[in-house]
DOTI-318139 format. One line per 2 residues: number of its first residue (from 1); their letters; for each residue x, y, z of N, C-alpha, C. Coordinates in steps of 0.001 Angstrom, whole numbers. Example, Ala and Ser with C-alpha at 12.3 -4.5 7.8 and 13.67 -1.06 7.14 Angstrom:
1> AS> 13190/-5690/7800/12300/-4500/7800/13200/-3300/7800 | 12850/-2250/7080/13670/-1060/7140/12900/30/7870
END
This chain:
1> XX> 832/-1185/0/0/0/0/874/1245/0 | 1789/1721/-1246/2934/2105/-1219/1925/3497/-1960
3> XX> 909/4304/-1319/432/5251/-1548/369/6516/-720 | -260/7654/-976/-754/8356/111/-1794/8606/707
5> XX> -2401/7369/120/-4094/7569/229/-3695/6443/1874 | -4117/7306/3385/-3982/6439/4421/-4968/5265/4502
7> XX> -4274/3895/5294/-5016/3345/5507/-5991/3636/6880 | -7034/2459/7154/-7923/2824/8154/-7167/1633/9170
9> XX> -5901/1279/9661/-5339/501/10469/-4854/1577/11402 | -4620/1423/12266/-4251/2951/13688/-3168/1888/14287
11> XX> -1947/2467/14328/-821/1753/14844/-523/2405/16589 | -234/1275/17230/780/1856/18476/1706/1320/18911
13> XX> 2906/2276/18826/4221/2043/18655/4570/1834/20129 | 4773/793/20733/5396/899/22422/6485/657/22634
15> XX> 7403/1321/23801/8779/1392/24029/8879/2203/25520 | 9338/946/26546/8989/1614/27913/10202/3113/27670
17> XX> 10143/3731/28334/10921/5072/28797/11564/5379/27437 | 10956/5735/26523/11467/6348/25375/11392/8177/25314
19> XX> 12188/7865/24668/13193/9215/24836/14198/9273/23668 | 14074/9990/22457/15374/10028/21419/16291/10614/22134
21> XX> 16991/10044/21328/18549/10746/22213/19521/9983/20641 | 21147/10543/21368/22525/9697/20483/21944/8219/19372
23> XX> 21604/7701/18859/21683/6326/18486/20361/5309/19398 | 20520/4534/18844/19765/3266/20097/18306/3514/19914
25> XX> 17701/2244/19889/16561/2273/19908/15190/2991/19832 | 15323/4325/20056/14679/5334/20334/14357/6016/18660
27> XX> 15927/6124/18323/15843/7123/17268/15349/6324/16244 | 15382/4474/16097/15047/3899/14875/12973/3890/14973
29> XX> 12934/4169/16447/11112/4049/16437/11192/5479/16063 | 11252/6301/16121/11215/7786/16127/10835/8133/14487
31> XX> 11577/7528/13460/12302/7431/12271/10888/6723/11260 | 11078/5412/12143/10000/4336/11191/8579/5381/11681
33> XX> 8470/5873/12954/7012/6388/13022/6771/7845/12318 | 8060/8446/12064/7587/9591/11167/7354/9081/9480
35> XX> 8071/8055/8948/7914/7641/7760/6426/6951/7142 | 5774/6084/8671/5330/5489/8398/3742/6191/8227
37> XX> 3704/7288/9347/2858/8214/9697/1865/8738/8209 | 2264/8562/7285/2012/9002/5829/1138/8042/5304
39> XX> 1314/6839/5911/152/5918/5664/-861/5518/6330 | -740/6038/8186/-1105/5240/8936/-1409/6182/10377
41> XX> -2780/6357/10932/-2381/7176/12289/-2083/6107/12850 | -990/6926/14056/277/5950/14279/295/6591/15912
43> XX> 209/6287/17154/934/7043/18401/1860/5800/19246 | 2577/6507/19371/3867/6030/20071/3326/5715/21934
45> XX> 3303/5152/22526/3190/4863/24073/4356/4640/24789 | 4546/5155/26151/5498/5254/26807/5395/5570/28275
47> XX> 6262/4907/29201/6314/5225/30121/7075/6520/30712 | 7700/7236/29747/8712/8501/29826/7704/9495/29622
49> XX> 8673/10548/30617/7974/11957/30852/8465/13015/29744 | 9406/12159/29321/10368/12943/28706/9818/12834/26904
51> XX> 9411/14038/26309/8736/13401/24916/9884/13916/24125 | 10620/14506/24197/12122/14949/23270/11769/16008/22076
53> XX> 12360/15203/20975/11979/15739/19859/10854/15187/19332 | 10164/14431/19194/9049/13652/18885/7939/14592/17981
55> XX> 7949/15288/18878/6414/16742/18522/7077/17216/16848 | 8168/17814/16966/8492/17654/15771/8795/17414/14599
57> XX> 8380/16014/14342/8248/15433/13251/6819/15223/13262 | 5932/15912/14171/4606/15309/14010/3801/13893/14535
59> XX> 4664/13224/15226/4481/11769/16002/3552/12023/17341 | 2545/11809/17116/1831/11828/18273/2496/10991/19629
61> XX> 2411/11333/20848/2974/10468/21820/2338/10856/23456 | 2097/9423/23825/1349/9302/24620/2229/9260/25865
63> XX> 2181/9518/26975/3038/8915/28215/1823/8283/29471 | 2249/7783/30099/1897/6648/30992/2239/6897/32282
65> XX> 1550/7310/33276/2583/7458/34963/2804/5786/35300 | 3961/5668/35813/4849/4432/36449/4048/4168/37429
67> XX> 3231/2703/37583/3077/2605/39122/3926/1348/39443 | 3723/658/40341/4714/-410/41272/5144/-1601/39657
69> XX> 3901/-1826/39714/4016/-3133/38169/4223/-1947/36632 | 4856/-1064/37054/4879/-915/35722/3748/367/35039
71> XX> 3223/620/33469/2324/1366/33171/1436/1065/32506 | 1574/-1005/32012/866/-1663/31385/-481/-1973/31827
73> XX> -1191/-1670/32815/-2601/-1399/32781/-3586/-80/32488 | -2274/830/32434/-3253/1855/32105/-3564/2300/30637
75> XX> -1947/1456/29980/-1825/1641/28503/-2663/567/28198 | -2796/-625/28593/-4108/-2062/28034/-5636/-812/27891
77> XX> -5898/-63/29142/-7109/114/29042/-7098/1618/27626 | -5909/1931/27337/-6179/2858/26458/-6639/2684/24922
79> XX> -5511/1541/24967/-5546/701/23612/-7363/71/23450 | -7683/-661/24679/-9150/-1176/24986/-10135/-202/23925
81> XX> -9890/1002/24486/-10879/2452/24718/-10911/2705/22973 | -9724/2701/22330/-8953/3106/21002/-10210/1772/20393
83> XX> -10425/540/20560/-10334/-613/19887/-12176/-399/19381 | -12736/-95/20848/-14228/583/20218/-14660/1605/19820
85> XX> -13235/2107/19104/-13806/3139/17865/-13335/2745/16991 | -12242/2228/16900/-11142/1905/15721/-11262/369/15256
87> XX> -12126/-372/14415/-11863/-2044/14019/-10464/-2629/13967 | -9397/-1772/12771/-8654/-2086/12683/-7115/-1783/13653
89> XX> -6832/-2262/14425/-5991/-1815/15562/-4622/-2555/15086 | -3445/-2468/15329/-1865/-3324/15143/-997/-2606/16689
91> XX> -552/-3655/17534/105/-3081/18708/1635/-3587/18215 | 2557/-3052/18403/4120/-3091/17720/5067/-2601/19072
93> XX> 5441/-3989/19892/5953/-3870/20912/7748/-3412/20171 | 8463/-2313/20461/9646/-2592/20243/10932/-2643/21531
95> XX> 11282/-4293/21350/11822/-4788/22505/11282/-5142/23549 | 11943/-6279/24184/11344/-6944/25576/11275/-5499/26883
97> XX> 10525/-5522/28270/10661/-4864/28576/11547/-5252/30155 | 13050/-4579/30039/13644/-4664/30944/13043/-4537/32768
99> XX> 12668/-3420/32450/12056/-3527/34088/10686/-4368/34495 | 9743/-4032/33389/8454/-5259/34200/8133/-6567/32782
101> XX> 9345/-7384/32757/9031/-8601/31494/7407/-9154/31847 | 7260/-9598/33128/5984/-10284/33471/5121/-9730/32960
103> XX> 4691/-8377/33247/3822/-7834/33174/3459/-7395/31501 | 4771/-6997/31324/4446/-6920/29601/3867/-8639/29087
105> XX> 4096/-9737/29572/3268/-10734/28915/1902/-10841/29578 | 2123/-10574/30524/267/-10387/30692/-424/-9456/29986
107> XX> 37/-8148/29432/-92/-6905/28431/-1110/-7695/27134 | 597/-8881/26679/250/-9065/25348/-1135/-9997/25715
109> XX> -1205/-10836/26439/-2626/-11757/26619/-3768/-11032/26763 | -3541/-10311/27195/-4917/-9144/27471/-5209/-8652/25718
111> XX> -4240/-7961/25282/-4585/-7646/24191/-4813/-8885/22462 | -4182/-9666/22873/-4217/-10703/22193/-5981/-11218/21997
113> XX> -6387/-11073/23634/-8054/-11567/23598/-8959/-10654/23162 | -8203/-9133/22463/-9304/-8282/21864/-8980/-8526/20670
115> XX> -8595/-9351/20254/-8084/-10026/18342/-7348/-8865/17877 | -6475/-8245/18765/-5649/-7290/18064/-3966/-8066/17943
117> XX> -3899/-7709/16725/-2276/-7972/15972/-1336/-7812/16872 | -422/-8667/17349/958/-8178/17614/2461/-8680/17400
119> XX> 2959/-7067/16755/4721/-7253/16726/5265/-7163/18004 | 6372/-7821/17894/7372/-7955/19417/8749/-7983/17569
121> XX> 9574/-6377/17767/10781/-6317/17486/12001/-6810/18423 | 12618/-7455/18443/14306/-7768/18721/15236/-7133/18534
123> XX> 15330/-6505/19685/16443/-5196/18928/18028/-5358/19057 | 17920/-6387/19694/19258/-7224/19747/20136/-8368/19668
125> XX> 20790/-8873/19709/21392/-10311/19553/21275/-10415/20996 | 20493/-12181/21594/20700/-11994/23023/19704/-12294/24437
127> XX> 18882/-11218/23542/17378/-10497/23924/16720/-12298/24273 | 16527/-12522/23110/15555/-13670/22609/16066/-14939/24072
129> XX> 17126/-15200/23765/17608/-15919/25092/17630/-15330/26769 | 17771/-14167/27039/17905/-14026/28082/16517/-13169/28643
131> XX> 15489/-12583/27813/14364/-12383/28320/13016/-12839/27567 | 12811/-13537/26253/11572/-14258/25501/11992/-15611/26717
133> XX> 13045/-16498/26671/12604/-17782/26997/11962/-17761/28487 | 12609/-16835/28980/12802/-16835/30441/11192/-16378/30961
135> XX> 10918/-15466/30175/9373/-14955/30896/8175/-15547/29866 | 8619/-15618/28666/7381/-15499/27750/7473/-17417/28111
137> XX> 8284/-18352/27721/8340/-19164/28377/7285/-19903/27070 | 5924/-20100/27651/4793/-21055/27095/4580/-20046/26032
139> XX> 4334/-18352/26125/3764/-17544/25486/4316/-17104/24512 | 5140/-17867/23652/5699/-17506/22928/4932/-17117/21714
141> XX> 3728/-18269/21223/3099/-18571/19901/1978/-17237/20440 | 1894/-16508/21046/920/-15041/21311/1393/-14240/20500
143> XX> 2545/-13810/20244/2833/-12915/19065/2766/-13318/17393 | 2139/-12427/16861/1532/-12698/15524/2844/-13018/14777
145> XX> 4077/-12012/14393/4755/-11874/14141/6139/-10920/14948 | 7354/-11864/15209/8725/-11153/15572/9655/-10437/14440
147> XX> 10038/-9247/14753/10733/-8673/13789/12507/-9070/14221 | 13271/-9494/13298/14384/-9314/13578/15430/-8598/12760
149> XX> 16508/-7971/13405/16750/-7210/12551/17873/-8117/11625 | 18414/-9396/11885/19170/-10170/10936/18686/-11241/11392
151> XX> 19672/-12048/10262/19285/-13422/10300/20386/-14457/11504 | 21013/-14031/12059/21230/-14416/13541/20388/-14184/14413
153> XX> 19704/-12984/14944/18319/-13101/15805/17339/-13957/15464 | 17338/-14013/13979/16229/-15066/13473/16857/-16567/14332
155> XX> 17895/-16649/13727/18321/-17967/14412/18068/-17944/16380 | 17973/-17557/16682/18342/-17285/18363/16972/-17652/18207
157> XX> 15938/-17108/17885/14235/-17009/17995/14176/-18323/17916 | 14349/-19430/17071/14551/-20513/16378/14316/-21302/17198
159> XX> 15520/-20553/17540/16198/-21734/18888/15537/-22218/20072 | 15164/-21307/20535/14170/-20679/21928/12633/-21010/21763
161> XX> 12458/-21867/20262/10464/-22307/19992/9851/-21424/19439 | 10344/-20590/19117/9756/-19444/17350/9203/-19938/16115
163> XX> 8139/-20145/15476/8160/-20739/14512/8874/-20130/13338 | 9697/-20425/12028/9960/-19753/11136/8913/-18987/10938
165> XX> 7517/-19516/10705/6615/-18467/10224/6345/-17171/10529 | 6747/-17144/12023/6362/-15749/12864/7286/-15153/12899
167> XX> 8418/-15347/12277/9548/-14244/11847/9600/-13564/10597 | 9785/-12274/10373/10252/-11241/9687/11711/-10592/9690
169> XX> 12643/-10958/9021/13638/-9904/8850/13558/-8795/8369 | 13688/-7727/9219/13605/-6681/8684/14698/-5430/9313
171> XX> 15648/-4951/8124/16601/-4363/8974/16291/-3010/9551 | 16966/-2044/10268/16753/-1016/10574/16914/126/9210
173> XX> 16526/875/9448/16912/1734/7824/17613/3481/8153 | 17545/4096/7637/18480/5332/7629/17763/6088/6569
175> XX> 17626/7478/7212/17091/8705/6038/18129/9149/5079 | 18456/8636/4385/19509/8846/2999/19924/10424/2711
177> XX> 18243/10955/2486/18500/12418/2632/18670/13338/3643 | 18752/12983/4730/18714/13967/5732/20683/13581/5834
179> XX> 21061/12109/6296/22321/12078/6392/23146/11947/5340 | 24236/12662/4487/25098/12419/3214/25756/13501/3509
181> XX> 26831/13195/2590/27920/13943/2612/27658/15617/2021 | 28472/16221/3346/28314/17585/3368/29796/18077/4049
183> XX> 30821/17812/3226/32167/17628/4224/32627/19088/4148 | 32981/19462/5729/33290/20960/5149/34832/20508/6010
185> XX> 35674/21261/4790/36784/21140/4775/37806/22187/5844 | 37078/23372/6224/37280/23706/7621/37833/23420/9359
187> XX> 36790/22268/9170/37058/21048/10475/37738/19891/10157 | 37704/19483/8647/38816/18426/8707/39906/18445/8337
189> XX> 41044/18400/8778/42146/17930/9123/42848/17244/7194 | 43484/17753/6473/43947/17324/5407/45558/16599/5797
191> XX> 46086/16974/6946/47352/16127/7889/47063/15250/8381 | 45783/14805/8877/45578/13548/9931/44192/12761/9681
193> XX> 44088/11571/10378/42829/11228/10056/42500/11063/11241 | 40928/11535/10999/40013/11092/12330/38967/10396/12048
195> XX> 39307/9171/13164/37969/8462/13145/37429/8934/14977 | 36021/8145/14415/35298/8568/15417/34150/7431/16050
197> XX> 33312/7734/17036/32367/6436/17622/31176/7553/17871 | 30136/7411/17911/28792/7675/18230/28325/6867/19029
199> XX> 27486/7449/20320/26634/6367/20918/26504/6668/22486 | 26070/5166/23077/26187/5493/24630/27158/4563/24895
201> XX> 28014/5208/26233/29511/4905/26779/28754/4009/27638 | 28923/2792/27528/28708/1334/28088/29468/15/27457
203> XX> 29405/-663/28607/30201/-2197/28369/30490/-2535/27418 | 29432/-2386/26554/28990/-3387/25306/29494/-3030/24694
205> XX> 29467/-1754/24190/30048/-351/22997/31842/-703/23161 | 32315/-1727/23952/33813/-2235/23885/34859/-941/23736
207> XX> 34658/261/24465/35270/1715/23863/36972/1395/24435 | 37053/1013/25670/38671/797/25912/39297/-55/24992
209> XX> 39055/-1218/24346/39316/-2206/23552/39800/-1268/22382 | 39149/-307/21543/39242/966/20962/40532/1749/21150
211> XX> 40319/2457/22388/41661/3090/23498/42727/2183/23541 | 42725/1510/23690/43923/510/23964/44516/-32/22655
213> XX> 43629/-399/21636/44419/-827/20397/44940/445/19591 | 44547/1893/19917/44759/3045/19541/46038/3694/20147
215> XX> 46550/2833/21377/47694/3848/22094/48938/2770/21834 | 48640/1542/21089/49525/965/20167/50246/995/18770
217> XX> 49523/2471/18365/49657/2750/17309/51323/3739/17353 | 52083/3342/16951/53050/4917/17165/52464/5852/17108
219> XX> 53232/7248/17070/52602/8688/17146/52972/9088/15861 | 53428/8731/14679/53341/8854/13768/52176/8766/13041
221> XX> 51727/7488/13138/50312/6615/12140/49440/6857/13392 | 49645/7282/14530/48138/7073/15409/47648/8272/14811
223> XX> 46113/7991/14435/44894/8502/14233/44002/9440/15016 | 43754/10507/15596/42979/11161/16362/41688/10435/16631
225> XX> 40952/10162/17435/39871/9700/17720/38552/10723/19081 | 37168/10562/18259/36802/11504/18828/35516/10691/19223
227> XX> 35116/11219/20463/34203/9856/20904/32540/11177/20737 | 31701/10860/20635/30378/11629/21017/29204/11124/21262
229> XX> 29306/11257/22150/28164/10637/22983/27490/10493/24909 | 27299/9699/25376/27698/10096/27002/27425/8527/27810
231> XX> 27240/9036/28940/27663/8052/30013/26001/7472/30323 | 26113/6075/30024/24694/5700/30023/25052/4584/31225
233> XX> 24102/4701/32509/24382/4068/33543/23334/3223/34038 | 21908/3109/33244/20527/2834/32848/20417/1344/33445
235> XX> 21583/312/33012/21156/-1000/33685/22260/-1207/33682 | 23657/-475/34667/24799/-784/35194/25800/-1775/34390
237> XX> 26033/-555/33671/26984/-1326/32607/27771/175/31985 | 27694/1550/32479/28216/2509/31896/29376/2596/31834
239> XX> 30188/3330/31389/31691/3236/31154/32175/4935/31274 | 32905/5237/32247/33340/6313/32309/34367/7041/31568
241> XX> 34769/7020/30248/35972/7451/29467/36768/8677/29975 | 36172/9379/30459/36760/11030/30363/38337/11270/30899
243> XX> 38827/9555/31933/40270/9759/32313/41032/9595/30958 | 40708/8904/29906/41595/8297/28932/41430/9648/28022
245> XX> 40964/11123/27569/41850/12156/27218/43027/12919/27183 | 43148/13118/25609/44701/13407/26231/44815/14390/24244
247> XX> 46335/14538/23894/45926/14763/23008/45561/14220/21495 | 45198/12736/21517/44595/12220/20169/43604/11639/20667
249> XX> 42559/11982/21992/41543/11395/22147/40483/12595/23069 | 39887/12562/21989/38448/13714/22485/36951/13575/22886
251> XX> 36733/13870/23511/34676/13596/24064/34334/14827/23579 | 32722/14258/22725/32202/15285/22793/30609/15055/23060
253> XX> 30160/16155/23806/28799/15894/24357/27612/15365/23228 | 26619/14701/23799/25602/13993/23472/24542/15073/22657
255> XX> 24437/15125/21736/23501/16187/21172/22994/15802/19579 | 21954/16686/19284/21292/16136/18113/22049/16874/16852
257> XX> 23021/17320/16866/23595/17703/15670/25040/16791/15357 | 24743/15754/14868/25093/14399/15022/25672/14604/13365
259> XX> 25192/15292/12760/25637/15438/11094/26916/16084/11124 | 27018/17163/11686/28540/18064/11699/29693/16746/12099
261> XX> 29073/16308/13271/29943/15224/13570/30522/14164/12370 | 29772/13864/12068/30585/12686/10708/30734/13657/9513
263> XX> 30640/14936/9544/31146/15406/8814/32882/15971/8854 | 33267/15685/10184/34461/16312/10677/34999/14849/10638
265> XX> 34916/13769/10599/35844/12589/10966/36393/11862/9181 | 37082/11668/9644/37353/10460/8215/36825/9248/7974
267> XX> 36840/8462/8960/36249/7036/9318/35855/6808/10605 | 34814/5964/10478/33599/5885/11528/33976/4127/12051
269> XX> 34257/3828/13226/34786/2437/13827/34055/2054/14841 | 33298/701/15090/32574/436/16019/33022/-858/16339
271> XX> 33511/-1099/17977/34353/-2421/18670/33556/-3167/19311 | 32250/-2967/19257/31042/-3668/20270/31064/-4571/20111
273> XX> 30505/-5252/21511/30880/-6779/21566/29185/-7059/20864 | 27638/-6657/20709/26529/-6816/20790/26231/-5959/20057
275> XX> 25693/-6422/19261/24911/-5283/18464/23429/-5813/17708 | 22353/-5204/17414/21380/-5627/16658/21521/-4639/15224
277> XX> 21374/-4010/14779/21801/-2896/13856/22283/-1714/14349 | 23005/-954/14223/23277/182/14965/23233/1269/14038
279> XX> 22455/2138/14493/21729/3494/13642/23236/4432/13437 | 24171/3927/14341/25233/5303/14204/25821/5014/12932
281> XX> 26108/3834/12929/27058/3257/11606/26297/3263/10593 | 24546/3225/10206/24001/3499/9242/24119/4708/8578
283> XX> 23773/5375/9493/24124/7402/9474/25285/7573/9065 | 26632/7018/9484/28178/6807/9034/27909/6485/7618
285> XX> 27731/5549/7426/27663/5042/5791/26820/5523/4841 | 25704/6283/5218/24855/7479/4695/25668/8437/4144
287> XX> 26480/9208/5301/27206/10232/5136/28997/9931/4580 | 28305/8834/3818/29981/8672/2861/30862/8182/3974
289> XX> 30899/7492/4737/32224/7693/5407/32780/6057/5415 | 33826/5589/5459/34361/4321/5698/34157/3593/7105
291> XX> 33719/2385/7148/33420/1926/8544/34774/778/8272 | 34611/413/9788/35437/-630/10298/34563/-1012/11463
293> XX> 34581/-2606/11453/33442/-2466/12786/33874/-4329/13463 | 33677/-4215/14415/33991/-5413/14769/33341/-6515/14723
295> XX> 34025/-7752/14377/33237/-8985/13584/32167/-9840/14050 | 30596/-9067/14122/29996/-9516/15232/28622/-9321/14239
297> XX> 28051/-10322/14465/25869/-10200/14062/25525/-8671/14157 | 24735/-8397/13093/24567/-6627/13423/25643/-5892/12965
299> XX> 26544/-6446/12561/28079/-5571/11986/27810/-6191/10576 | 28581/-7576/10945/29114/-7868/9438/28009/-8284/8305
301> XX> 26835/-7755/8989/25468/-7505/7723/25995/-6185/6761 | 26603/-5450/7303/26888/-3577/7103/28002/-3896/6184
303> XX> 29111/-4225/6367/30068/-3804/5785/30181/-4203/4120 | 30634/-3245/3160/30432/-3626/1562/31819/-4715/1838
305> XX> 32868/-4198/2646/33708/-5501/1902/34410/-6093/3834 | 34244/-7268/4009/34758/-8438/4961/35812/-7789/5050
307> XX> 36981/-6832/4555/38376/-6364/5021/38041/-5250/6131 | 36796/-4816/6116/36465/-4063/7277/36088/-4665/8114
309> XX> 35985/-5684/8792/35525/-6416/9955/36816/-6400/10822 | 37187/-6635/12427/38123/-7086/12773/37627/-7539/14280
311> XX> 38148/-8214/14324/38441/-9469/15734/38319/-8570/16984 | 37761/-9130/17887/37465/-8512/19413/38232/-9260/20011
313> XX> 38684/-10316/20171/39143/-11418/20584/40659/-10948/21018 | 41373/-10394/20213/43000/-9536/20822/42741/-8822/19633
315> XX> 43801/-7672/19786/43300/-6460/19171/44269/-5989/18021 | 44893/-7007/17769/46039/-7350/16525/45776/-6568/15356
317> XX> 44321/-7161/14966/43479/-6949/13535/43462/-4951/13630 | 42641/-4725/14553/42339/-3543/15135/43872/-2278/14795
319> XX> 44811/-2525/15630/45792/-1794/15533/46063/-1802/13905 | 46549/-2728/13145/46632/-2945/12193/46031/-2025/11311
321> XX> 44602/-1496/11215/43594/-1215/10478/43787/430/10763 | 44275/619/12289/44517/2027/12394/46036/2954/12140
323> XX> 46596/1711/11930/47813/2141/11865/48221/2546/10415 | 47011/1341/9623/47181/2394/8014/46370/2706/7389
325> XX> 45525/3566/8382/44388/4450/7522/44962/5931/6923 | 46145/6246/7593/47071/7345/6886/47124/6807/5521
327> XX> 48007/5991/5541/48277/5572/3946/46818/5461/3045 | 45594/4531/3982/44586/4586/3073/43940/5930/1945
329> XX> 44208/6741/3479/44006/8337/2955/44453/9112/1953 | 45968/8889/2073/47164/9526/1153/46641/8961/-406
331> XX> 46323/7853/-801/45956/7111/-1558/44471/7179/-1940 | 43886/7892/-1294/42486/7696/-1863/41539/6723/-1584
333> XX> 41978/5904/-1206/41049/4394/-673/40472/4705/343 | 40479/5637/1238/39711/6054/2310/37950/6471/1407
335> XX> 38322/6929/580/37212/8011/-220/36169/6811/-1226 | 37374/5631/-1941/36717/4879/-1995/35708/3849/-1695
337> XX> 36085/3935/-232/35229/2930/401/34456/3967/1218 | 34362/5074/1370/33049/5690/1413/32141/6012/592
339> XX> 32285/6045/-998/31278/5690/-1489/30821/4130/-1699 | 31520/3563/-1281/31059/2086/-1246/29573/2548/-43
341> XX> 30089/2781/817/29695/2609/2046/28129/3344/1509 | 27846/4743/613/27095/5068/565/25930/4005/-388
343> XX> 26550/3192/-1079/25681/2785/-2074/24640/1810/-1416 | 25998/1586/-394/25395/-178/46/23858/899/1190
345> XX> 24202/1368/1558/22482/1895/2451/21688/2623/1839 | 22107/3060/700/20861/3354/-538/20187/1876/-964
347> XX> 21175/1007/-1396/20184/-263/-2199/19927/-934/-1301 | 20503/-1185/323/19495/-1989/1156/18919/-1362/2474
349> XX> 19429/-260/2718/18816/-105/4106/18416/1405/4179 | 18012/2009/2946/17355/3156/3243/15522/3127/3668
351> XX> 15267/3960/4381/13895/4496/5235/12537/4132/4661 | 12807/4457/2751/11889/4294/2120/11792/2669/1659
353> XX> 13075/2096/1700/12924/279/1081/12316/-469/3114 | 12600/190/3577/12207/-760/5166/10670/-77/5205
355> XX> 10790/1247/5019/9110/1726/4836/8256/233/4118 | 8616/304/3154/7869/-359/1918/7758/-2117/2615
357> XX> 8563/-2807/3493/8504/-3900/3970/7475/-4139/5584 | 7582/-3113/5942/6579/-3368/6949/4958/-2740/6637
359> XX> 5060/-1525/5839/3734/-1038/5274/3164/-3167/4975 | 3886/-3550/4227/3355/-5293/3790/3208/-5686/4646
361> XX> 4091/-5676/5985/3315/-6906/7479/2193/-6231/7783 | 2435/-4788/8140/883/-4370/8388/-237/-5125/7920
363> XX> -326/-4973/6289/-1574/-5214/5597/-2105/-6699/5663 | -890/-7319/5729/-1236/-8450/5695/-1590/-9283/7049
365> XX> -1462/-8465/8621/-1755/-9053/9327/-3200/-8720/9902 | -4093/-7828/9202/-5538/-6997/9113/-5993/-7864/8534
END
């Protein structure tokens, strides 16, 4: 239904404590609900006070006060309220919910018995094992359809009593036009190269692994590196960087002008041990830039060529890769593999081709 004529299906997008911010989860619901909005009234639900930027793209958004279990009875009775005006209803859980899992499966049973549709997205490698088996348990076959964003989550789902049928791959996508190259030659550096990381400073995001294969580099070939993003301490796993500055390693605060940023770096590098798609490195490869990312589900879907992958395991590969991105530069191959980088998220993972794949689960689950 790849029109503008809307349908009569009313979507609600849920995501406990949402809040856009840096990367992560937030900004890919944020993204799909302004795109999708063109076909579909669409409101977002949440337990956050916090509505961000949201209003501005036009995304309607609801918030929820927290009580002891959570905000899932007051959002069941809203959706309820929505269902006897609206026939056609679709509820689109994105991600398990960390603080009340129980209660979100009693959510989906409740709503399940008003014959309304439901997605449960996977927004990670992981997820599926350490919170579907554990709570959803029997309740697995309640969701209509799971979204995953590769075909390793698919496998994990698999694993755990998913039927193939109730899976969808579907990757995350990127606004093509909003992020591309706009390099102003001002801020970058024609002597040195800078790469850079986007995101939140936690465990996972592997940032010392980064630091450490970076202060192996001589001071010749070492690379400037500029981190932006902040200290996410949300489910005790944050990572404090700010001792490891010095002068080839910079922080810069968490903010929505995220474009200047990859417009000032040369190459964009991500060491995470976990990943499900990551919006920073989409936006990176949007905006022309060369990735390097570490060899992990959620990475090595991204990269146009396997010589950009490298090992977490010791940091051999890593140093290696930074030690001759000078030369890549001097040579031009830096430039080359950023338009690689741009083509490959035009022909698979731009806004309007992931638009066009779920507009189809919609219709087809009405």
């Amino acid at each position: 239904m790849e029109s503008q004529q809307k349908s009569k299906i009313k979507l609600f997008f849920i995501s406990d404590n949402w809040f856009p911010d840096i990367g992560g989860l937030e900004n890919s619901i944020l993204l799909l609900a302004k795109n999708i909005s063109i076909y579909y009234d669409i409101e977002i639900l949440t337990s956050s006070d916090k509505q961000g930027h949201a209003f501005d793209s036009g995304v309607k958004v609801i918030t929820f006060q927290i009580e002891k279990s959570g905000y899932y009875q007051a959002l069941f009775n809203y959706i309820k309220k929505e269902k006897r005006i609206r026939k056609d209803i679709i509820v689109h859980f994105f991600g398990t919910s960390y603080f009340w899992p129980k209660e979100q499966v009693n959510l989906i049973h409740k709503i399940k018995l008003q014959s309304i549709p439901v997605i449960l997205k996977i927004p990670t490698l992981g997820h599926g094992k350490k919170y579907l088996s554990k709570h959803f348990n029997t309740s697995l076959q309640l969701i209509d359809t799971y979204i995953a964003l590769t075909p390793a989550i698919k496998q994990e789902l698999v694993s755990i009593g998913v039927n193939t049928n109730q899976i969808a791959i579907i990757p995350n996508g990127v606004d093509t036009k909003k992020y591309s190259m706009q390099r102003n030659c001002n801020i970058r550096e024609l002597d040195s190269v800078k790469i850079g990381f986007a995101g939140r400073f936690t465990e996972q995001k592997n940032l010392i692994f980064l630091i450490e294969a970076l202060n192996l580099v001589d001071s010749k070939n070492r690379p400037k590196l500029i981190f932006k993003g902040k200290f996410d301490n949300k489910y005790n796993d944050g990572v404090d960087i700010r001792k490891y500055q010095n002068d080839y390693i910079r922080i810069l605060q968490a903010d929505l002008d995220i474009i200047n940023f990859y417009n000032e770096i040369d190459v964009y590098i991500s060491p995470s041990m976990a990943e499900g798609m990551p919006n920073s490195v989409l936006e990176a490869m949007a905006c022309s830039l060369p990735i390097f990312l570490s060899n992990i589900p959620g990475h090595i879907e991204l990269v146009p060529n396997k010589s950009q992958l490298f090992s977490i395991k010791e940091n051999g590969q890593l140093v290696d890769i930074l030690r001759n991105l000078r030369i890549l530069k001097d040579t031009g191959r830096l430039k080359t593999l950023g338009h690689e980088s741009r083509l490959r998220v035009e022909n698979l993972y731009s806004i309007e081709l992931i638009r066009k794949c779920y507009v189809e689960l919609y219709e087809k689950l009405i």
